[in-house]
C-alpha positions in Angstrom: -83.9 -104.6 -48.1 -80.2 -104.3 -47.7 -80.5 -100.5 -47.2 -83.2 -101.4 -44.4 -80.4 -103.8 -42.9 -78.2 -101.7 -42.6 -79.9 -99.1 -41.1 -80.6 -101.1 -38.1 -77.5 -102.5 -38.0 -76.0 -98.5 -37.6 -78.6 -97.3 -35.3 -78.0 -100.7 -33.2 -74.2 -99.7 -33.1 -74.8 -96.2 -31.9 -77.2 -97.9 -28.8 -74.7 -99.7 -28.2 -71.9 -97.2 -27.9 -74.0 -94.9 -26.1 -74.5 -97.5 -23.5 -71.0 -98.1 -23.4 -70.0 -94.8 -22.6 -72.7 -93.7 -20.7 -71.6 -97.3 -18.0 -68.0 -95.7 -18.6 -69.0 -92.1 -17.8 -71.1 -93.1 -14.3 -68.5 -95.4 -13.4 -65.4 -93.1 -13.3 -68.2 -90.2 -11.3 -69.3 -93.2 -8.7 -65.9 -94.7 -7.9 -64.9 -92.3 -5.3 -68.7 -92.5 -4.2 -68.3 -96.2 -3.7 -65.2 -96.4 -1.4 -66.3 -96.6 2.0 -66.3 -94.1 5.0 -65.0 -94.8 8.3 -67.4 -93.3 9.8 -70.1 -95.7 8.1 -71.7 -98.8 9.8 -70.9 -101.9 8.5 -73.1 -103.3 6.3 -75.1 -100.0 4.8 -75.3 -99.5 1.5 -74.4 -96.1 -0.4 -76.9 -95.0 -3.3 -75.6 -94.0 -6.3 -76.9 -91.2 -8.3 -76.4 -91.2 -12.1 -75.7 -87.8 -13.9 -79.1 -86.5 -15.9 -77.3 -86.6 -18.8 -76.6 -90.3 -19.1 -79.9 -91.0 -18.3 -80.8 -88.8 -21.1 -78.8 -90.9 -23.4 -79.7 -94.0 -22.5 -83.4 -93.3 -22.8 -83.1 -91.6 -26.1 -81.0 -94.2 -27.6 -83.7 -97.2 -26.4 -86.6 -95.1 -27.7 -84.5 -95.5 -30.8 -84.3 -98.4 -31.4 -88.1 -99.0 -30.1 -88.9 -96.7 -32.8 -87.5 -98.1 -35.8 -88.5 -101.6 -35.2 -92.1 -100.7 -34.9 -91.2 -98.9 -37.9 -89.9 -102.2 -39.7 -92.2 -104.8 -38.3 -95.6 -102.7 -39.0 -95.3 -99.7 -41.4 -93.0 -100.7 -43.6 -94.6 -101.7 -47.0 -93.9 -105.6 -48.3 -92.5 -105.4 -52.0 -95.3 -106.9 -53.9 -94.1 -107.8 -57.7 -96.6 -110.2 -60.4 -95.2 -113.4 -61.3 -94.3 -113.6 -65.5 -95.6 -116.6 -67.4 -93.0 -118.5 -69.4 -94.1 -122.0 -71.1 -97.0 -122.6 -68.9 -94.9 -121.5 -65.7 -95.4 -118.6 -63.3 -92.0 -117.9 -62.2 -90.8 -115.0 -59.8 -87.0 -114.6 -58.6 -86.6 -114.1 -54.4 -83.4 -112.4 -52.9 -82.4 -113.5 -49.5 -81.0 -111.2 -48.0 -82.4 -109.5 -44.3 -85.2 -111.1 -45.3 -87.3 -111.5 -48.7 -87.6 -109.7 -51.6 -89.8 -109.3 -52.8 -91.7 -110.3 -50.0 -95.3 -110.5 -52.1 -95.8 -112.7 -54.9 -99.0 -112.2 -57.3 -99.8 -115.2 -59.4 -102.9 -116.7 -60.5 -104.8 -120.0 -59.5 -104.6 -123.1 -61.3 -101.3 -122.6 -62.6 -98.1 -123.9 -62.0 -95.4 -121.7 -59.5 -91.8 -121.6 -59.8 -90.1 -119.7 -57.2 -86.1 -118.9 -57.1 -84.7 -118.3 -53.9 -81.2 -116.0 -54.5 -79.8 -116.7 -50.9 -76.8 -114.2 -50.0 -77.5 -113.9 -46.3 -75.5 -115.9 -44.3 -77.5 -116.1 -41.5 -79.1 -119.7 -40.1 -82.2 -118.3 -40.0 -82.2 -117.9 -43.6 -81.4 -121.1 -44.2 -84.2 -122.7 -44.5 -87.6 -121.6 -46.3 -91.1 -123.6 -45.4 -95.0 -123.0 -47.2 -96.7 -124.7 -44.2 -100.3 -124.5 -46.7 -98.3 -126.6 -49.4 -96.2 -128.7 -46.9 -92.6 -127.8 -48.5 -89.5 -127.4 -46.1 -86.9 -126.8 -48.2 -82.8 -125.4 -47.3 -81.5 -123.1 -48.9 -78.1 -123.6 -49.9 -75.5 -120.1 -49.7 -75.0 -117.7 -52.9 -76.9 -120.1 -55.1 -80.6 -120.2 -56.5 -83.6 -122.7 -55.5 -86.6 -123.3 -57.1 -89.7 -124.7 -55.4 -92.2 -125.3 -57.3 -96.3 -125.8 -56.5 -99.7 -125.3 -58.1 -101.7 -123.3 -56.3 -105.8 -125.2 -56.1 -107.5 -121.9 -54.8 -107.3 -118.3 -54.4 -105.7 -116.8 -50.9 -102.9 -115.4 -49.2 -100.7 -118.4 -48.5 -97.5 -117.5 -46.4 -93.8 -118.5 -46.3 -91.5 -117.8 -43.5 -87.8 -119.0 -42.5 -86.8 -121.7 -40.6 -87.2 -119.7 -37.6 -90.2 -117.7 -38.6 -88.5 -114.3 -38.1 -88.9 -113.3 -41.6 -92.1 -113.7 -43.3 -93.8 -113.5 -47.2 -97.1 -113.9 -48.8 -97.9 -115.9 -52.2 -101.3 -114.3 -53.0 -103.5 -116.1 -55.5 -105.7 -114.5 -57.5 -108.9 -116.0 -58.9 -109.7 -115.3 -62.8 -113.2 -114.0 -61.9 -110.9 -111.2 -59.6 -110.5 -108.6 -62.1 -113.9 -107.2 -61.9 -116.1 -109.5 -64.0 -119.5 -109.5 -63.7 -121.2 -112.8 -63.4 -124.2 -113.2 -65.9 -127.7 -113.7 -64.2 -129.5 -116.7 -64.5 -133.2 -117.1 -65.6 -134.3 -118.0 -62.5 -133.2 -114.6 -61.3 -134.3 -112.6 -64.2 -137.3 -110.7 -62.9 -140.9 -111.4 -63.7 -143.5 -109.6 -65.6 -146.6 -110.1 -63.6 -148.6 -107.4 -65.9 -150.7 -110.6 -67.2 -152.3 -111.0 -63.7 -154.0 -107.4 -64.5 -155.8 -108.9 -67.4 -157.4 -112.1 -66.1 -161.0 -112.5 -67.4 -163.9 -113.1 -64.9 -166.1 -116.0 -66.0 -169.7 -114.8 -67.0 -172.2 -115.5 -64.3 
């Protein structure tokens, strides 16, 4: 999560510099452009023509930046970890930081969740975490741990987002009978053996 941070943060910077100097660069070409002739009417307006280059560089740097959010927002892969039961608790530590992580918590139904939330992100977006299914709004407080804690009733995907709902996570809750189990048939299901209908005797006229 923090190397994901500061990727964006760097290709951010370099759109932004190449904006910079491409404004700079068309600027110092278009200023002798821009005085006006004595020779032109009053009131007409000169077009200014931007060097291919620049547009070039502008273009590439937006595609960018296009790029890796798509990247960030829809192929990037949540980090999914399984909570670890100690004295009856499912508990699972959360760093804040950019965001969550991990971002996907297993844990199973009927059993109580503890969930720490590390906060080292400054940001006021981050500040506040909220389980809209469970009804908890809670703030966390800068470079220390929070637990919320909940027992989840029934298996599903129950999300958490920040205050802002920027950043997102998933508490998935697993059923017991979701590990393959077979459920045993019932009598009424089992199937019939009709093979006495064959030998029914016919009454002697």
């Amino acid at each position: 999560m923090i190397y994901h941070k500061k990727l964006i943060a760097g290709v951010a910077t370099i759109g932004m510099l190449i904006g910079t100097v491409s404004s700079r660069a068309i600027a110092q070409e278009t200023h002798t452009e821009m005085q006006p002739s004595t020779t032109e009417k009053a009131g007409q307006f000169q077009r200014i023509e931007q060097p291919l280059w620049a547009k070039v560089a502008v273009t590439a740097g937006g595609l960018g930046l296009i790029g890796l959010e798509l990247w960030w927002f829809l192929l990037s892969k949540p980090q999914s970890r399984k909570a670890t039961t100690q004295g009856g608790v499912q508990e699972v530590t959360i760093t804040v930081d950019g965001g969550y992580e991990p971002s996907q918590i297993v844990v199973q139904v009927g059993q109580p969740v503890r969930l720490n939330f590390d906060r080292k992100d400054p940001s006021s977006c981050l500040e506040e975490v909220r389980f809209p299914d469970f009804r908890i709004a809670q703030v966390l407080p800068l470079n220390q741990t929070t637990a919320i804690e909940f027992t989840p009733t029934q298996p599903g995907r129950y999300e958490f987002t920040c205050g802002m709902n920027m950043f997102r996570g998933v508490v998935e809750v697993q059923g017991a009978d979701e590990k393959g189990a077979i459920a045993p048939i019932s009598a009424e299901s089992q199937p019939v053996d009709d093979s006495a209908h064959h030998h029914l005797t016919h009454p002697a006229h």
